[in-house]
C-alpha positions as CSV (number, residue, x, y, z in Angstrom):
1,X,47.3,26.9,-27.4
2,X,43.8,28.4,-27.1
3,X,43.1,26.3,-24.0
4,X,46.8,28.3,-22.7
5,X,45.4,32.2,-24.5
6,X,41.9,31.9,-21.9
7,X,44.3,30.9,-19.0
8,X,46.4,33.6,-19.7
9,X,43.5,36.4,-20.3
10,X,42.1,35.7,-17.0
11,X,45.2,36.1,-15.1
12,X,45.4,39.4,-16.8
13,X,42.7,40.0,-15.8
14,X,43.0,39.6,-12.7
15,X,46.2,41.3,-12.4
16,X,44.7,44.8,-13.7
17,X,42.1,44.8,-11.3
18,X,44.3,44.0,-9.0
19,X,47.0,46.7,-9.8
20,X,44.7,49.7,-10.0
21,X,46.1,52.5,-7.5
22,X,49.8,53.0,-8.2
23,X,50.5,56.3,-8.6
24,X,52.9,56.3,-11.8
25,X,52.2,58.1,-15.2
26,X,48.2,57.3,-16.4
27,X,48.4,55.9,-19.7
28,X,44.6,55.8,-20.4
29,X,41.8,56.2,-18.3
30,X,38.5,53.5,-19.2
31,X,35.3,54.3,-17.7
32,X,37.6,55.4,-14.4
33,X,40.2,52.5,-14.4
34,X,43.3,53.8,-14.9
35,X,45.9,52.0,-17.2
36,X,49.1,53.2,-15.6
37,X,52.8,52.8,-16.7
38,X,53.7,50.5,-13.5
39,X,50.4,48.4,-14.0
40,X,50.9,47.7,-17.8
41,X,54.5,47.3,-17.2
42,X,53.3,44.2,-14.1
43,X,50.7,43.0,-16.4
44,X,53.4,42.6,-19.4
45,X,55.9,40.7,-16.9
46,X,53.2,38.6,-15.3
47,X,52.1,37.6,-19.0
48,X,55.3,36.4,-19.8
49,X,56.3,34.6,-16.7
50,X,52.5,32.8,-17.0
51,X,53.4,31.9,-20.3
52,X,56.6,30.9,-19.6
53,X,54.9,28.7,-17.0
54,X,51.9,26.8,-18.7
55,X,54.0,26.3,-22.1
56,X,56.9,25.1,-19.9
57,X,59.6,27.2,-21.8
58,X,62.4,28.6,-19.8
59,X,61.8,32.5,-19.5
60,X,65.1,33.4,-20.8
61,X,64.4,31.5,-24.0
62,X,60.7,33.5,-24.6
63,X,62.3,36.6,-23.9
64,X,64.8,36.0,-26.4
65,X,62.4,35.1,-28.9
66,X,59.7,37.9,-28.2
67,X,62.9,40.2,-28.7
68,X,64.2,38.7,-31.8
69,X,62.7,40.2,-35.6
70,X,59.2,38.0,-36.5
71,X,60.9,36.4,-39.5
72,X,64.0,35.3,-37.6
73,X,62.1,33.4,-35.3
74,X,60.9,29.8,-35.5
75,X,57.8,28.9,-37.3
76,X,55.9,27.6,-34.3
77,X,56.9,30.2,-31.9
78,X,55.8,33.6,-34.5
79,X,52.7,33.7,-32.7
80,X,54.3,34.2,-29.4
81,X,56.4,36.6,-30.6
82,X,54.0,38.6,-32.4
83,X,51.4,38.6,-29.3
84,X,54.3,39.6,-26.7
85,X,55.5,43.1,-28.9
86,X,54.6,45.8,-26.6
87,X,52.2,47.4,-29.1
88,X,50.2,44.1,-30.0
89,X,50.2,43.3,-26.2
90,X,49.0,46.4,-25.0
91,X,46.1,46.6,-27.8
92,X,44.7,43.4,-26.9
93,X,45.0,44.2,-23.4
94,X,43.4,47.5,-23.8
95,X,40.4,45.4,-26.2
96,X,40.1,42.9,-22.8
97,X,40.0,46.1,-20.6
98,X,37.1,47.6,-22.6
99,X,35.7,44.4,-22.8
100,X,35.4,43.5,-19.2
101,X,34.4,46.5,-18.2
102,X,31.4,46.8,-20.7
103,X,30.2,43.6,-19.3
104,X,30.8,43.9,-15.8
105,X,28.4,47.5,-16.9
106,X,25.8,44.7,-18.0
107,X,26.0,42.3,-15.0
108,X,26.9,40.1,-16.8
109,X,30.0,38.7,-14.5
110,X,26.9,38.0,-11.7
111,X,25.3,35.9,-14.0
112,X,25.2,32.2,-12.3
113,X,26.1,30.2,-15.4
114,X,29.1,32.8,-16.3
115,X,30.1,32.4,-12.2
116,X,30.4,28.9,-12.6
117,X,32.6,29.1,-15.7
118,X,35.1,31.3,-14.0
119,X,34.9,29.3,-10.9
120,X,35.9,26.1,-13.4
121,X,38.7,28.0,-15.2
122,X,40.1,29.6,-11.8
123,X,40.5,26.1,-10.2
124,X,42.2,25.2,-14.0
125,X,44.3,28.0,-13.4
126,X,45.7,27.1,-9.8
127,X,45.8,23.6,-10.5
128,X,48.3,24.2,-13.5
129,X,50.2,26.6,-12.1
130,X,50.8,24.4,-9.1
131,X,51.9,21.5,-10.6
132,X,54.3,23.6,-12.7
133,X,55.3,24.9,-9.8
134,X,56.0,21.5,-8.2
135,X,57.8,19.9,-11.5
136,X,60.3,23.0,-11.8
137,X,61.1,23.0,-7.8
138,X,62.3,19.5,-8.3
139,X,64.4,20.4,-11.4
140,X,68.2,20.6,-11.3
141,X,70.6,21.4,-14.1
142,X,73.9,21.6,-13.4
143,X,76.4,23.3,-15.9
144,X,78.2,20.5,-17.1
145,X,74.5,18.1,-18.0
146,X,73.5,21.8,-19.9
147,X,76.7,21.8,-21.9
148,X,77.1,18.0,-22.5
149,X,73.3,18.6,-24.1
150,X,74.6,21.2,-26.0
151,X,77.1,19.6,-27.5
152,X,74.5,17.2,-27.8
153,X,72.5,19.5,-29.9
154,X,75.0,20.4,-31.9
155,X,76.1,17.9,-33.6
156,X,72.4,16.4,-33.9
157,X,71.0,19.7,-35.6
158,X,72.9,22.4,-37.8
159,X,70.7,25.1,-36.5
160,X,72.2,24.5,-33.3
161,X,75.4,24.3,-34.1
162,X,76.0,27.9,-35.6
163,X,75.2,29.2,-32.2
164,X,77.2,31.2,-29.8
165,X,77.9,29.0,-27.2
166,X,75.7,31.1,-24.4
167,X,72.5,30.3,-26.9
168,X,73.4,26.8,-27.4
169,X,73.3,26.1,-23.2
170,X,69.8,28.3,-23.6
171,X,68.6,25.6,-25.9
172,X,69.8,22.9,-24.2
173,X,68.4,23.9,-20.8
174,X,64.7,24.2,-22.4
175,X,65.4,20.7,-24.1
176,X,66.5,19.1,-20.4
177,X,63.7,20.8,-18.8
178,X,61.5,19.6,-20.8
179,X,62.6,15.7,-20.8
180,X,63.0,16.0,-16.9
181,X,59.6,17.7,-16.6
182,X,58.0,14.5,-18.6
183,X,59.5,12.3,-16.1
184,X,59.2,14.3,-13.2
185,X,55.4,15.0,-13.5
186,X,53.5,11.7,-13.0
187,X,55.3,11.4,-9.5
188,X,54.1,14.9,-8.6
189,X,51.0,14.1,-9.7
190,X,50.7,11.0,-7.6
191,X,52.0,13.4,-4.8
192,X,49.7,15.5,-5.0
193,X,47.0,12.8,-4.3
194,X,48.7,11.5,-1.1
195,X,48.0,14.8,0.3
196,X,44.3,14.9,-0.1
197,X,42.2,12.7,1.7
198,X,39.9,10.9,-0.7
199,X,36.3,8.8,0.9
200,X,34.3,7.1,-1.9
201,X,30.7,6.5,-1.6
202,X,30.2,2.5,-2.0
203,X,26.6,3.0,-2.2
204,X,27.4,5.3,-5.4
205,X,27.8,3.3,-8.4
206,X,30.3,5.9,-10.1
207,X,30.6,3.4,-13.5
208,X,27.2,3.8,-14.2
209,X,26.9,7.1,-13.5
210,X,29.9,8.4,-15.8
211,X,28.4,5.7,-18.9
212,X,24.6,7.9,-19.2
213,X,25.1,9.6,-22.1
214,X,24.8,13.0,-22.2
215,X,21.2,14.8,-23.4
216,X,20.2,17.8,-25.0
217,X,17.8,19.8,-22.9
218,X,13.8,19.3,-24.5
219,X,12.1,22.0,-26.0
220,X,9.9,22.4,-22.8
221,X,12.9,22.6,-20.3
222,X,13.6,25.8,-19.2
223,X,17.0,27.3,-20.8
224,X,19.8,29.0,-19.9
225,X,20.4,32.3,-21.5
226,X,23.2,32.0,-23.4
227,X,25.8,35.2,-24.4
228,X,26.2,35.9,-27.9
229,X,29.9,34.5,-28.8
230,X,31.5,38.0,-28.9
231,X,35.3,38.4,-27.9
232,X,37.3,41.3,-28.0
233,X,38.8,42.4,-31.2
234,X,42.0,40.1,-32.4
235,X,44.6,41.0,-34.8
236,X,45.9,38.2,-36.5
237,X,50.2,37.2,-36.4
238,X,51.4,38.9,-40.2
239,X,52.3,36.3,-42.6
240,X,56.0,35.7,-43.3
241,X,57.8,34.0,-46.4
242,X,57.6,29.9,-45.7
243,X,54.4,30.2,-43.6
């Protein structure tokens, strides 16, 4: 999940900077970026659809639970829905706002080391996306394999079963996705690869190579300068009865 959080916050990122110059209602003003209605609004829609994407969960179904009350929603989805309210979303986007800019102030985001990390998690980023975007393309659910798995459902789990029946096809939509996405994927994957040409080095003895273990640097080496481990303020998911 954390690995999914830093994938999301950079897109975010990248969305704000990229939506600054609407001219809709100025929500806040930092340091001469402007927060507007119409670029929150994007941000909170490109959030969900990113998460929708890189947790594979059907966009309907996250929308339903972001909307539903905290304690009526399943244990292992709370933090979603607690992250997604409008009012936690927009103070942890205005925290990564401040953020940002402060340390773009420093110079910080021209620092080598901190370009290199950004140019790793972009190509994470892309890489992800596409491949989700591959696996879904080739996914088809017609109406009667979404109710046969909902019938499915039901009588496999009582949860299930006291849903209306629009819900239950919701449920069982996510659940065929998901199989078909498992099975689905390792072929895309393998596509992928046909498409890019690939030229090993034979002088390059790659086995050896990946086996040197892995050293820390010696007190004479010259170091990086590291960043303290600072992020911007959190607020933690409530605690409900049976967590």
């Amino acid at each position: 999940m954390k690995k999914n959080i830093i994938l999301i916050s950079l897109i975010l990122l990248a969305a704000f900077f990229a939506g600054c110059g609407d001219n809709s209602e100025v929500i806040e003003t930092l340091d001469g970026n402007k927060i507007t209605v119409n670029s929150f609004e994007d941000t909170y829609n490109v959030a969900i659809d990113a998460m929708s994407r890189v947790q594979n969960i059907e966009k309907e179904n996250l929308l339903e639970f972001i909307s539903k009350d905290i304690a009526e929603v399943p244990e292992q989805m709370r933090a979603l829905n607690y992250q997604f309210q409008k009012k936690n979303f927009y103070d942890q986007y205005r925290d990564m706002m401040i953020t940002t800019i402060a340390a773009e102030k420093e110079g910080f985001t021209k620092r080598d080391d901190i370009k290199k990390i950004l140019k790793f998690q972009e190509m994470q980023i892309v890489s992800q996306l596409y491949v989700m975007h591959l696996v879904e393309s080739k996914i088809k659910i017609s109406e009667e394999e979404a109710m046969e798995e909902c019938q499915k459902l039901r009588a496999k789990e009582p949860q299930v079963g006291s849903l209306p029946i629009d819900r239950c096809i919701l449920f069982a939509r996510a659940k065929l996705k998901k199989d078909k996405s498992q099975e689905i994927l390792p072929k895309v994957l393998e596509r992928i690869k046909e498409q890019v040409s690939i030229k090993h080095n034979d002088k390059f003895d790659l086995d050896a190579f990946l086996k040197r273990k892995i050293t820390a640097p010696t007190g004479t080496e010259k170091k990086t300068e590291t960043a303290p481990s600072a992020e911007a303020p959190k607020t933690e998911a409530p605690k409900t009865p049976g967590q």
